[in-house]
C-alpha positions in Angstrom: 33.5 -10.7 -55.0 35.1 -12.7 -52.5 34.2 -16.9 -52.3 33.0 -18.0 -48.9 32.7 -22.0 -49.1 31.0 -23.2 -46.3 31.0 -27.2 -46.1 27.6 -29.1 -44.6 25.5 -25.6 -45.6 22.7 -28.0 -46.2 22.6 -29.4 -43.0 20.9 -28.2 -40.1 23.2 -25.2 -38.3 24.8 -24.8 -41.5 21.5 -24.6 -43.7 21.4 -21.2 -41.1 24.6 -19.7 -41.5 24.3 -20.0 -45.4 21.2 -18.2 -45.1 22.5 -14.8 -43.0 25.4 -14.9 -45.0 23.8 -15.1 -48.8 21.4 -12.3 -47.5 23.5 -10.7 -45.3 26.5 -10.0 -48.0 26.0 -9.6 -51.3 29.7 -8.9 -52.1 30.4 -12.8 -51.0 29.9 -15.4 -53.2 28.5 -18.3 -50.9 29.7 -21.8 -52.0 27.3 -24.4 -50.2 29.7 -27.7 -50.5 27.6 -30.5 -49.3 27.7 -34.4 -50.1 23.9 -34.3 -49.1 24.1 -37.8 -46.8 21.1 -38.2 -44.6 21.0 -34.5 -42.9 21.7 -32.6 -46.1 18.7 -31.1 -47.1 18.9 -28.6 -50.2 14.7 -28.2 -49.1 16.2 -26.7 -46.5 17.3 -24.1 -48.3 14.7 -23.0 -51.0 14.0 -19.7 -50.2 18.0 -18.7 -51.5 18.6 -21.4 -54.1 18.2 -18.5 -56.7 20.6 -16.0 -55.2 22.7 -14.7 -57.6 25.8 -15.0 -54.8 24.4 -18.7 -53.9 26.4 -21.8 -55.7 25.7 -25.3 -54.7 28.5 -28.1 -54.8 27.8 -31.5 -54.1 30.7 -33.0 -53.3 31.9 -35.2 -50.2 35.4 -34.0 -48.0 36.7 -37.8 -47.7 37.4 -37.3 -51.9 40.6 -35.6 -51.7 40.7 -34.8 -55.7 37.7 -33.5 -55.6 38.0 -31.0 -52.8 41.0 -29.6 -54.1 39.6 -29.5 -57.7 36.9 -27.0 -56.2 38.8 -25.2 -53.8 41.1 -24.6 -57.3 37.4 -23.1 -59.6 37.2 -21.1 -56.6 40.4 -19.8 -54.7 38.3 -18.8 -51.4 38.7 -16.6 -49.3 37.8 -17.6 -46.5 36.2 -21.7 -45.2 33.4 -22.0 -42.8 33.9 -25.7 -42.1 30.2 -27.5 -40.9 30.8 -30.5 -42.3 30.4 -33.8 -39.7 28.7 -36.5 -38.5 28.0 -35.5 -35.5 25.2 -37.7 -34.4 26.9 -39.8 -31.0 24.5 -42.7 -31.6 25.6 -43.2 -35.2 29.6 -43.0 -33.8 29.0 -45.9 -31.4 27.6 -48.3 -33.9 29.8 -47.0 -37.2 33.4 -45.5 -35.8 35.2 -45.2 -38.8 32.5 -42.9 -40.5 33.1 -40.5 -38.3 36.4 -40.8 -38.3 36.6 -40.7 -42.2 34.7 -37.6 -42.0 35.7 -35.7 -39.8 39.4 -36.4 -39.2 40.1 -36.9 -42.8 38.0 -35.1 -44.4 39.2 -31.6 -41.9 42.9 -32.4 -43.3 41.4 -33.1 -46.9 39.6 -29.2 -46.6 43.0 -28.1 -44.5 45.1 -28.8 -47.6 42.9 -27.3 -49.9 42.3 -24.1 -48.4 46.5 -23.9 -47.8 47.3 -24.7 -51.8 44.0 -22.7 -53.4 42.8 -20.3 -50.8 44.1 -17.0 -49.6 46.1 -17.9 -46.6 47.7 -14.6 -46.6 44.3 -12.2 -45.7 41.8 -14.9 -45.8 40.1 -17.4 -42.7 39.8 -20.9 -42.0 37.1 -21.7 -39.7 36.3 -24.8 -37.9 33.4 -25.5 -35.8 33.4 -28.0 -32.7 31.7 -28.9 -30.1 31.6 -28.9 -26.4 31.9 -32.7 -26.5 35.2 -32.7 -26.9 35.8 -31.3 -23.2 34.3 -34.6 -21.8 32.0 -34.7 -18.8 31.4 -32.1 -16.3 29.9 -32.7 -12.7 27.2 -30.5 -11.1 29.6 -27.6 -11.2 31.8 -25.6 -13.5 31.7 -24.3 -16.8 33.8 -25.3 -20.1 36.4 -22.5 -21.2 38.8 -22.4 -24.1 41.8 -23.5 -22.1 39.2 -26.9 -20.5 41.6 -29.7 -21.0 40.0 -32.3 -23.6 38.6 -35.3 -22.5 36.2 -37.0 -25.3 34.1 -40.0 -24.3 32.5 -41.2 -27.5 34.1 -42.5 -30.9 32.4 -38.8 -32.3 33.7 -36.7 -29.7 37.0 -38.2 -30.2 37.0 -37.6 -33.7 36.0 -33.4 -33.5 38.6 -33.5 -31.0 41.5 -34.7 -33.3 40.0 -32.5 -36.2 40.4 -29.5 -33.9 44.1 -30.4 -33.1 45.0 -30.9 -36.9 43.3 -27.3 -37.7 45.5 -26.3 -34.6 48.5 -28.1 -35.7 47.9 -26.2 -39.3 48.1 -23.1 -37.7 51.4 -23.8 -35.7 53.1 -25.5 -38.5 51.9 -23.8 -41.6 50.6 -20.7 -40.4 46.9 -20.9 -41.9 45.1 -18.4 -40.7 42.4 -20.8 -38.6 39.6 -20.1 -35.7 37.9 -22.6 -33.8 34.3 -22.3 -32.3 33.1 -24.8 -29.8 29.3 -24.5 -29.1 26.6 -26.5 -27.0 23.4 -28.3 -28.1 21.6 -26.2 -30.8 18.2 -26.2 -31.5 15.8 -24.6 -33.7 14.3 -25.5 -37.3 15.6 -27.6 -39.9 17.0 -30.0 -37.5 16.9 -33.4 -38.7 14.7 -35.7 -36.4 17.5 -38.0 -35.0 18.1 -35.4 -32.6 16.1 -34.8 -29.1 13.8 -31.8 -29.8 12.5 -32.8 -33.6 12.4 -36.7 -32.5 9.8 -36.2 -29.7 8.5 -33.5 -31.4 7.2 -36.0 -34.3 7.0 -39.1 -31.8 3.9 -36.8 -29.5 2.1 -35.6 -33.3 2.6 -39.6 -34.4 1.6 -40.7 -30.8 4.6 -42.8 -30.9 7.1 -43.3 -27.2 9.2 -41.1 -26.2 12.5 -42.7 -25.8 14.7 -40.9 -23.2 17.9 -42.2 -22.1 18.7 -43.3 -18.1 16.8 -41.3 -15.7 17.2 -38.4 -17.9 19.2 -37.0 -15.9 22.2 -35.6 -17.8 22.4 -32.4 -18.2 22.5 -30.0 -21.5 23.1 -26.2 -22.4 20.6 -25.3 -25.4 21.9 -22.7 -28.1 18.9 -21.1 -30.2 20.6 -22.3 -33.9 20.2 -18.5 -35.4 22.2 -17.3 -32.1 25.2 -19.5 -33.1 24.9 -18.3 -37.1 25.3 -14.7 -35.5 28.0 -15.9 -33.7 30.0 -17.9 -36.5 29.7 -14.6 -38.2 31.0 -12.3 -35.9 34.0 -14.8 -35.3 34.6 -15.7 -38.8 35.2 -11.6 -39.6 36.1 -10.5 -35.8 37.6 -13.0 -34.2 41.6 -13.2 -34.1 44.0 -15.9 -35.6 45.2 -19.4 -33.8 41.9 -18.4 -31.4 39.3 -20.8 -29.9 35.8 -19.1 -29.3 33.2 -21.2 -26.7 29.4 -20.3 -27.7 26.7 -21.0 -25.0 23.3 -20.5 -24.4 24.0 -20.3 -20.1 20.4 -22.1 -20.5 21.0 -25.6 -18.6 17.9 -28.2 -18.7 17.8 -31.6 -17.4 17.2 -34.2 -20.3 13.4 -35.2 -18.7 12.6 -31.6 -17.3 13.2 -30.5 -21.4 11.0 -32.8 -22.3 8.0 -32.9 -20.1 8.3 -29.1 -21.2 7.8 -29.9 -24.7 5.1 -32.7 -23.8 3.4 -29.4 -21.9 3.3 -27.2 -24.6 2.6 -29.9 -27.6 -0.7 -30.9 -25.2 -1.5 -27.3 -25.5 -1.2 -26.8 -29.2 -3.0 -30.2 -30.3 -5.7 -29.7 -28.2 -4.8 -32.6 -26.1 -5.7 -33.3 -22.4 -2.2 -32.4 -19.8 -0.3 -35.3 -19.4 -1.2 -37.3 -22.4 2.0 -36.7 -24.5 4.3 -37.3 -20.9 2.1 -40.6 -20.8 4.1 -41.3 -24.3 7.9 -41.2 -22.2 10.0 -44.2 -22.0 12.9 -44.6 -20.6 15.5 -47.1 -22.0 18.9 -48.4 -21.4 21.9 -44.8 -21.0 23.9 -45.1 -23.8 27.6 -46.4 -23.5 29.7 -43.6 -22.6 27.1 -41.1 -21.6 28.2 -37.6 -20.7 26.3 -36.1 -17.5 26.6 -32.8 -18.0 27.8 -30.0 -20.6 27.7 -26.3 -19.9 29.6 -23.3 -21.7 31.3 -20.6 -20.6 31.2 -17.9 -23.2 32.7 -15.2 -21.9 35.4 -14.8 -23.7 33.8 -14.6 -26.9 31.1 -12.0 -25.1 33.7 -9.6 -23.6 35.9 -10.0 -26.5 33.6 -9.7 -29.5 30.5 -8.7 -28.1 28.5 -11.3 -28.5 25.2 -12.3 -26.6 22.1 -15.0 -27.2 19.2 -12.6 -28.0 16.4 -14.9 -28.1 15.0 -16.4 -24.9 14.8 -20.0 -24.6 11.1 -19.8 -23.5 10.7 -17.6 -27.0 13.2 -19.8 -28.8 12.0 -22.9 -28.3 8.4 -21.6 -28.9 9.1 -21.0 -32.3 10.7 -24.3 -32.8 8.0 -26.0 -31.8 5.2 -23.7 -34.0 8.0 -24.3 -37.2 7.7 -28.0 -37.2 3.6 -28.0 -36.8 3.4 -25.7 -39.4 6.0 -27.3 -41.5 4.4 -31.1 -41.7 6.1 -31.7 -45.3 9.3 -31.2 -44.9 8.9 -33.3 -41.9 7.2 -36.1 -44.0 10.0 -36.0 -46.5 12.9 -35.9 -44.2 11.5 -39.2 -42.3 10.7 -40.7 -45.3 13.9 -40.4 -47.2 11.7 -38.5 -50.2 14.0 -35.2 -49.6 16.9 -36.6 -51.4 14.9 -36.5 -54.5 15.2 -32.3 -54.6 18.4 -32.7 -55.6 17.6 -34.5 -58.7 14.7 -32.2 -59.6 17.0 -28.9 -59.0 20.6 -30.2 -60.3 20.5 -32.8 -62.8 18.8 -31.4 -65.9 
């Protein structure tokens, strides 16, 4: 059996990959290494917790003895590195979190996996994200060779965790990929983010903040399209390589939402219009990117990759998982989640 840890599996995109890779090999044994902060949710992952290849460790990548401690019970084989704060809001009001995290805590994982893990036929895989390429105008795409150009405190701090996984590979010759993606969505998201916030703001008849004009501009990745992905690179892809994943599905900020307001008017029965009578706008936030899009081509002609689930489809069966999923909802906005991991770990 070969150990797979995978850090922030109890978040939301890595909640997914833990999933298609417990079921999807049963000669791994997954290691979910989470600290379980405010988007780890072991609820999200009930329907594996018994696996016989599923192991749960709750620990945090800032603690340096205790990463290596773990990466020394289990010598992996390979690292599928989720782990961040990633929410921009949070970087503009509390920097050095993110910095702690995500710097740090990428060279804390880095110098485990090179003293415990098997750098000589084994992987270390970081995921990014396309905010570390900056801004883009009403043209162009992102590639792997896009110069960086981070605007926020938490872009800046995925872009100096990808050039210390990078610098890794150059200097010490870990075997590393890197994977930046665009904006996922999907279930399990926790609702700080765009889609699950108005989501609950139309059911709870609350406004609908939306930044500027919403204007900028955002490519949407179906989550379970990226877990496919992060699979097929973290076996496939090839050494000191950087993979783009995109959705090629653009959407203004306000056009995405008076879509959702459409469809939510539909479901709850409501009259068209009343949830977009719910949208305010408020003051952009500082440092504001306009517009993201991916190329993914390389990763497409390369590996053989594609999204295989319509956005129209996709983002369907977001919206029908949160209706239909009203407590986990409750618990996540209330805070009562982080009680599961008392119930299930501390007997």
């Amino acid at each position: 059996m070969k150990n797979i840890i995978i850090t922030g599996g109890a978040g939301f995109i890595g909640s997914h990959v833990v999933r298609l890779f417990v079921n999807q090999y049963p000669n791994y044994n997954i290691i979910n290494l989470d600290a379980l902060t405010y988007a780890g949710n072991l609820e999200n992952l009930r329907d594996i917790e018994n696996a016989k290849n599923y192991i749960f460790e709750k620990a945090d990548i800032r603690d340096a003895d205790t990463i290596s401690a773990i990466f020394n019970k289990y010598k992996p084989f390979g690292v599928i590195h989720l782990a961040a704060e990633s929410h921009v809001d949070r970087s503009i009001s509390s920097p050095m979190d993110f910095v702690m995290t995500n710097v740090i805590g990428t060279v804390h994982l880095l110098n485990a996996f090179r003293a415990h893990g098997d750098v000589e036929n084994g992987r270390f895989y970081h995921v990014s994200t396309d905010e570390v390429y900056g801004t883009l105008g009403d043209d162009g795409k992102f590639t792997e060779t896009t110069a960086y150009d981070p605007n926020s405190p938490y872009s800046a701090s995925k872009a100096s965790s990808d050039h210390f996984v990078r610098a890794y590979h150059e200097t010490y010759k870990l075997p590393v990929v890197i994977s930046n993606c665009s904006n996922n969505y999907g279930s399990h998201h926790f609702p700080e983010k765009l889609i699950p916030l108005m989501i609950n703001n139309i059911q709870n008849n609350k406004p609908l903040p939306v930044y500027g004009k919403g204007e900028n501009i955002r490519d949407w990745l179906y989550v379970e399209d990226h877990a496919k992905a992060i699979d097929l690179i973290f076996h496939k892809g090839t050494n000191g390589e950087t993979y783009n994943i995109g959705g090629n599905n653009e959407w203004k900020n306000i056009d995405l939402v008076h879509k959702l307001c459409e469809i939510m008017d539909n479901k709850l029965g409501r009259n068209p219009g009343e949830s977009a009578s719910l949208i305010t706008y408020v003051t952009d936030r500082a440092g504001h990117d306009f517009r993201y899009a991916i190329d993914a081509s390389k990763l497409m002609n390369e590996l053989g990759w594609k999204p295989s689930v319509h956005f129209d489809q996709g983002f369907e069966k977001t919206i029908d998982w949160y209706l239909q999923n009203q407590d986990w909802l409750t618990h996540v906005t209330s805070g009562e989640y982080q009680k599961y991991y008392q119930e299930m770990y501390s007997k």
